[in-house]
N, C-alpha and C positions, 0 to 999 in steps of 0.2 A: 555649501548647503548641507545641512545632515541629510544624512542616511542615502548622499549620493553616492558613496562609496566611491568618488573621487580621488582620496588621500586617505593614508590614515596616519594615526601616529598613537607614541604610546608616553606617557610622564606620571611616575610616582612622586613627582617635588612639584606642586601648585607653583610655584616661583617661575618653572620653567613656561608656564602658561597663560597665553594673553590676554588679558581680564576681560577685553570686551569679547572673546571667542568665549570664555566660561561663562559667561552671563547669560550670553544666549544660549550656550547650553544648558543654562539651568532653566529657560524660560521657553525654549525649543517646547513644538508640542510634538511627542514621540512617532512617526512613522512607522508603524508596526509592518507595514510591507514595502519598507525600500529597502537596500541591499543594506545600510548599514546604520546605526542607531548611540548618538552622542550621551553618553552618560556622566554624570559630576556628581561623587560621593566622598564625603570626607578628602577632601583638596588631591583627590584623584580624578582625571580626566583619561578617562580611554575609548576610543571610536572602534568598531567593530564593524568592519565589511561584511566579513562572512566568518561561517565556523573556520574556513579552510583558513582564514585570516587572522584568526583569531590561536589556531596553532601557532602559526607563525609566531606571534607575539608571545607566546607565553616560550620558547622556542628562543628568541632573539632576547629576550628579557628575563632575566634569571628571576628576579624579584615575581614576574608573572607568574606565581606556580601553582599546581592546579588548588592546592587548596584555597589560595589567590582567586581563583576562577571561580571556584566554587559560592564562596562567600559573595563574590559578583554576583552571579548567577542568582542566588537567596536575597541579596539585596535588588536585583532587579526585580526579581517578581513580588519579593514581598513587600516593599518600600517604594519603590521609585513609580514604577508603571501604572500601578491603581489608583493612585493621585490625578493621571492624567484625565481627559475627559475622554469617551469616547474607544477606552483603551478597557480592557477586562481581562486581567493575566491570573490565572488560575498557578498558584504554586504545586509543585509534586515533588514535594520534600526535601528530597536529597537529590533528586534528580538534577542535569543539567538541561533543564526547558524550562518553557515558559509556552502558557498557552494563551491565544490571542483571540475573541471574536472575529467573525470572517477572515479567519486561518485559511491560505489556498487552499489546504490539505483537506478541510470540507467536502471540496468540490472538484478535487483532482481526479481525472478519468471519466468525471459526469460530462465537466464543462467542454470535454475535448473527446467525446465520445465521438468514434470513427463513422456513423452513418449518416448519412445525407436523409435528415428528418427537414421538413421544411420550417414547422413551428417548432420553437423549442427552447423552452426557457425551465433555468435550472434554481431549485431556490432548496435549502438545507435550513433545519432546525435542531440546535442540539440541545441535545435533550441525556441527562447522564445520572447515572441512578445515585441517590442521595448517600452522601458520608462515604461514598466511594472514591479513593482518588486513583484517578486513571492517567493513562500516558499514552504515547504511540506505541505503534508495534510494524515490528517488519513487514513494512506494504503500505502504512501510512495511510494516507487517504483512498488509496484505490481499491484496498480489501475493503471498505465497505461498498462502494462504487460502480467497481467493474462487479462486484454479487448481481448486485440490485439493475444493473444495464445489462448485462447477458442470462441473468434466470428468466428476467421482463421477454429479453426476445425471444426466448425457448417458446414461452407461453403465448406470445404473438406468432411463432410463427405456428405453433399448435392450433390456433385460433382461425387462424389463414386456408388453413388445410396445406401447409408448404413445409415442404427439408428445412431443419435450422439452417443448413448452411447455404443453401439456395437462395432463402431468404434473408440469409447476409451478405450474399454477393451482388443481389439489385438494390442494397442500396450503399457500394462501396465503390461504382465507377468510378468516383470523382478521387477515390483513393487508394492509386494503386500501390502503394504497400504494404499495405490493409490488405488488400486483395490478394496480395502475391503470398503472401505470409499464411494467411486463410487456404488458400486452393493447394498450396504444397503441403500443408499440415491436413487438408483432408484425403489426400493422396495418399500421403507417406501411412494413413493410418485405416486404410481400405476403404475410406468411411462410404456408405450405403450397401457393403457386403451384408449377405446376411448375420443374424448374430442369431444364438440359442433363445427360447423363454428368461426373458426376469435378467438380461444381459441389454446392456444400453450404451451407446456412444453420446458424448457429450462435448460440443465444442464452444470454445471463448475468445475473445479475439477483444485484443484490449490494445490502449497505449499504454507506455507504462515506463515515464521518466526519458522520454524523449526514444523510447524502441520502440517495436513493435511485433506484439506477440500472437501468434494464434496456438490454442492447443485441443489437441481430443482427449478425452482419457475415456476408458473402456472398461468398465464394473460390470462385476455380477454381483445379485441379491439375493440372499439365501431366503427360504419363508420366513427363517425370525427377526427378519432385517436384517441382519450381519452383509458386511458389503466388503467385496473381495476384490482389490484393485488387482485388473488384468493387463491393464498395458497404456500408457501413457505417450502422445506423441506431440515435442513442441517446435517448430518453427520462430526463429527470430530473426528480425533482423534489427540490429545493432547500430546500423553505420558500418565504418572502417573497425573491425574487430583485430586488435592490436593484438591479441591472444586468443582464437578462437577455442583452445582447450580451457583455459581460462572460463570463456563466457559458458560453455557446455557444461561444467562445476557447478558456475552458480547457478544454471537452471534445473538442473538435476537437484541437487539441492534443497535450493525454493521452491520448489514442487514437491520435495519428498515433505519440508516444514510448513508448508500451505494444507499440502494431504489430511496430514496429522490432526494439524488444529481441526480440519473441516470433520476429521473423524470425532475426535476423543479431547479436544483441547475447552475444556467448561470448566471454571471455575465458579463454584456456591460459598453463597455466605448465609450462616447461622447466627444469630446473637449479635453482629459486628465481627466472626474471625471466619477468615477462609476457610476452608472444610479440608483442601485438599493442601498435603505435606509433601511428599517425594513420588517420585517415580511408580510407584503401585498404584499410587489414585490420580497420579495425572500423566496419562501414558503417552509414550511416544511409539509413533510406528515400527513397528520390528524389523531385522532384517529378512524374517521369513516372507512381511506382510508388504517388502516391496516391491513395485509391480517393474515391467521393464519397461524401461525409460529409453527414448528416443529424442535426442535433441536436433535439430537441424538448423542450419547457421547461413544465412544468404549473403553471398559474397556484395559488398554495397560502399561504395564511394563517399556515402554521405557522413556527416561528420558523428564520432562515437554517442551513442546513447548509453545510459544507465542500463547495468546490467544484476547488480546486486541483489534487489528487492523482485525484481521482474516476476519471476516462477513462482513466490509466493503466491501472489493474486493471482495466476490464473489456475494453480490446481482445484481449488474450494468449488467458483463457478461453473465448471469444465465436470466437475464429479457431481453437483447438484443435478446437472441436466443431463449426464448418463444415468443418472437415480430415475429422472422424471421420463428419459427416454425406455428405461428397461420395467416400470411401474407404472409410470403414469399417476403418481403423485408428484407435487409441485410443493418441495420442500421450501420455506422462508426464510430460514434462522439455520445458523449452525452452531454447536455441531449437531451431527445429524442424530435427531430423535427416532433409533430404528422399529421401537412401536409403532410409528408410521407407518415404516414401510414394509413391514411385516406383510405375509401372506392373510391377505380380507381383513385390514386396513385402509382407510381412507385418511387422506388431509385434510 
């Protein structure tokens, strides 16, 4: 069956291929979320399990080369897919994707969000500014996701009259690594010490690609907004951490490239062109402006999770709600607008 990712195979000569398997693939209607997707252009027939698969082939088949792939890739989104019914593939250029309606990636981090809510139904609309073409970005679905499910509960638990992180541990019984990951990242990082005036702690606790992260991060806010990371603390656990110096890299990392964006990372557009060129107008965090990073690593038997993108997502929400915890404005959007949060400022 397509897209069971059962088998694959690869053939540049149509002669090598069995007419009644090409037919159906031409008449196949595309499964855009099974693991693997039959395609037939110009008396080429090649099945794709996965990307990981998909090296493979281009790898074992000299003829497969990336410009090979490439032109794939442009002929699947621009030619094959939008024919189908039901199917909606947004091209991005030159890129190698293709974007799909009801993409997991929507809904990654919402639909598997850690707390025990009784009611709870998850629904996404996308919505993407006009003549813009856009792509993913390191984090995927959960940078928008885990924002929008842990700035929510900062404000719930504001709301409550409860500690954020109190109010994330009644409702994380049912999941203790959730839990464990949470209470040692609020440890390791004093959380309910006292802090100075216009100084905030802020914690997130996310999935994220089969881990599981909690983090604090510790800002001060000058009166003109200006936001001064003090100290960052994350907790992971991985599974079986094949390299634990390794997974400590990418979260230090992903937190310092999460930080950034949430600080300084906008890009405007005038007329149709981007505004911003190089490094002077679209800045990245300094070596003076990095806070100290504290990563901690839980020894755990279960099988490896993603550890790549991880840190990304959880710096942004984790900095939003030490802003909201050290001001008591409730930022929505990043990056952060520090007129905001300027001294006699309101959101």
């Amino acid at each position: 069956m397509l897209g069971s990712g059962s088998r694959s195979w690869f053939s540049m000569n149509n002669s090598s291929v069995d007419k009644g398997e090409e037919q159906a693939a031409r008449t196949e209607r595309f499964d855009v979320r099974g693991a693997g997707v039959a395609l037939v252009r110009q008396e080429t027939v090649v099945l794709l399990v996965d990307l990981v698969e998909s090296v493979r082939l281009m790898r074992e088949h000299e003829a497969f080369t990336v410009r090979r792939w490439a032109d794939f890739v442009r002929i699947v989104t621009t030619e094959i897919l939008p024919h189908h019914r039901g199917v909606m593939v947004k091209s991005l250029g030159d890129g190698l994707m293709a974007r799909f309606e009801a993409v997991p990636d929507a809904v990654d981090a919402a639909v598997d969000m850690p707390y025990d809510i009784p009611n709870f139904q998850v629904e996404y609309v996308r919505k993407e500014p006009p003549a813009v073409p856009t792509g993913f970005w390191r984090g995927v679905g959960p940078n928008n996701n885990v924002f929008a499910v842990e700035c929510f509960m900062d404000e719930l638990a504001h709301k409550a009259g409860k500690d954020p992180v109190e109010f994330r541990r009644s409702m994380l019984a049912s999941k203790p690594r959730f839990l464990a990951v949470l209470n040692q990242a609020a440890e390791k990082a004093n959380w309910g010490q006292p802090l100075p005036p216009r100084v905030g702690r802020g914690v997130c606790v996310q999935p994220s690609f089969a881990s599981f992260i909690a983090t604090v991060v510790e800002a001060e806010i000058d009166e003109h907004g200006e936001v001064l990371l003090r100290r960052v603390t994350s907790v992971v656990d991985t599974g079986i951490a094949i390299n634990p110096d390794t997974v400590m890299a990418q979260i230090e990392g992903g937190l310092i490239f999460g930080l950034t964006a949430a600080l300084y990372g906008e890009i405007t557009i005038d007329k149709g062109r981007v505004q911003q060129s190089n490094f002077h107008d679209y800045r990245m965090l300094r070596i003076d402006q990095a806070p100290k990073i504290e990563v901690h690593v839980i020894k755990s038997g279960e099988a490896p999770g993603g550890i790549g993108e991880t840190g990304v997502t959880a710096g942004p929400p984790a900095l939003r709600n030490a802003i909201y915890a050290a001001t008591g404005v409730a930022l929505r959007r990043l990056p952060i607008d520090r007129s905001l949060i300027a001294v006699g400022r309101k959101a």
